[in-house]
N, C-alpha and C positions, 0 to 999 in steps of 0.2 A: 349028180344022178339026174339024170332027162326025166321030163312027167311022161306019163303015159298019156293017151288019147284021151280015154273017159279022163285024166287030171284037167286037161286041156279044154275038152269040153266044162267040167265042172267050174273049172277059172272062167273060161267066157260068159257063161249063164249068172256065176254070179257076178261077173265086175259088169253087166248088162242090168243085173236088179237091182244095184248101189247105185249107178248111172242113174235109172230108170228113176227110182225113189227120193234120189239125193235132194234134200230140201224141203220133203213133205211132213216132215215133222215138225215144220212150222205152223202152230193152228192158226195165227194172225196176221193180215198181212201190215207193215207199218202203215202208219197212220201219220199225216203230215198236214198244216197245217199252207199248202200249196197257194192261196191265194193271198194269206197275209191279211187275212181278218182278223181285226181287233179283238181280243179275248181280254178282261181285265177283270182283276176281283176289285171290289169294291168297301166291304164290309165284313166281318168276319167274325161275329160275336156269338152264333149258332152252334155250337160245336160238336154236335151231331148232324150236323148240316152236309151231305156229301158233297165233292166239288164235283158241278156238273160239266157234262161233257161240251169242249170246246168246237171249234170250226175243223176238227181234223179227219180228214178224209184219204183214203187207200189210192193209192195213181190212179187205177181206174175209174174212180169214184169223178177225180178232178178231170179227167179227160173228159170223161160224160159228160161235166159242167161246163166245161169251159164255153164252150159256143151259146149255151142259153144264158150264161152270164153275162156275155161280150152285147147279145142283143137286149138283156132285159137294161143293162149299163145306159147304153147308146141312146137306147128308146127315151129316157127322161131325155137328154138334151133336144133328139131330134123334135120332140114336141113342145121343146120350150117352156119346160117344167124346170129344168135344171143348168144354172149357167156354167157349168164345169161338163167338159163332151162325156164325161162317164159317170153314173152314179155312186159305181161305188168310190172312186175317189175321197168322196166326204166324209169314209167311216173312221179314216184315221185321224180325223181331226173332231169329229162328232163325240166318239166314245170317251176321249178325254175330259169332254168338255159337260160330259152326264155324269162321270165319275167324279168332278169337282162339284157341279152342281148337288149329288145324292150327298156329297160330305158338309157341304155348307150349308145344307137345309137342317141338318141336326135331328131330325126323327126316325132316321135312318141307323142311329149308333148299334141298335141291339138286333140285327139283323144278318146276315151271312149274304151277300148279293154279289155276282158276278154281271156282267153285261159285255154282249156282245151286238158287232154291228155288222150290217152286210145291206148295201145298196139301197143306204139312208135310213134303214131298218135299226133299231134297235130289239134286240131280244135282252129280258129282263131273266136272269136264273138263278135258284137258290132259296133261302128258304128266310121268309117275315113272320113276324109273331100272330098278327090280325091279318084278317082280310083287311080291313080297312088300310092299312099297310101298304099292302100290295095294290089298292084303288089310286092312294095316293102316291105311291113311286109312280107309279103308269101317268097319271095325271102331272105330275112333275117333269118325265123325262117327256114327254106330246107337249109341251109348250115351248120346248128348246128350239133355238133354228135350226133348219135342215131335216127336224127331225120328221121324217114321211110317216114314217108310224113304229105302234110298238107290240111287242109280243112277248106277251104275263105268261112265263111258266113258273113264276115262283110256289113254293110251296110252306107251308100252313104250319110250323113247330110249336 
């Protein structure tokens, strides 16, 4: 049996608003870890400790970055701060080398710590018992080599 017009009409309008819609019921867009920054847990003894959020970021997100990445990179060598042409080069060999350093120090065991690196940067994240903790993780991973600087978000259980 043939549709009639209004069927025909009705079938256009709606295979027009599944088109239209199709995919917006995605609330989130994926999130990826596009640059291949060192994310590593460390310690794990908090266990109400939540696991903080890593280097992962929406395509858009990394598109944004990439050009002030490529220049904040470059800029350490151009000024002869740094003997490798990009900075952040050093974080996949850095982060390992603070995650061994936080295990062999030994005052570290009853803590939850994650670290992450990004253009000789170290970010410290997760959760120490004391402040005093969190002075000296900070003060242990700034004596490392390479290490430019660091950034305490730990938090206080």
């Amino acid at each position: 049996m043939p549709l009639t017009e209004n069927q025909y009409q009705f079938a256009f309008v709606l295979f027009l608003f599944l088109a239209l819609f199709a995919g917006t019921g995605q609330t989130e867009e994926v999130r990826s870890n596009y640059f291949n920054d060192p994310f590593l847990n460390v310690t794990l003894a908090i266990k109400d400790c939540p696991v903080p959020a890593g280097p992962m970021l929406t395509e858009a997100q990394a598109r944004a970055e990439a050009h002030s990445r490529i220049e904040r990179g470059t800029s350490c060598y151009q000024s002869g701060q740094c003997r490798l042409p990009n900075s952040y080069l050093y974080d996949q060999e850095i982060i390992p080398r603070v995650k061994r350093a936080i295990e062999a120090d030994g005052r570290f065991v009853e803590t939850s710590i994650w670290i992450e690196g990004q253009r000789r940067f170290v970010w410290l994240k997760g959760c120490v018992q004391t402040v005093g903790q969190a002075k000296e993780l900070e003060k242990l991973v700034r004596k490392l080599d390479d290490v430019e600087g660091v950034v305490n978000l730990l938090n206080y259980k």
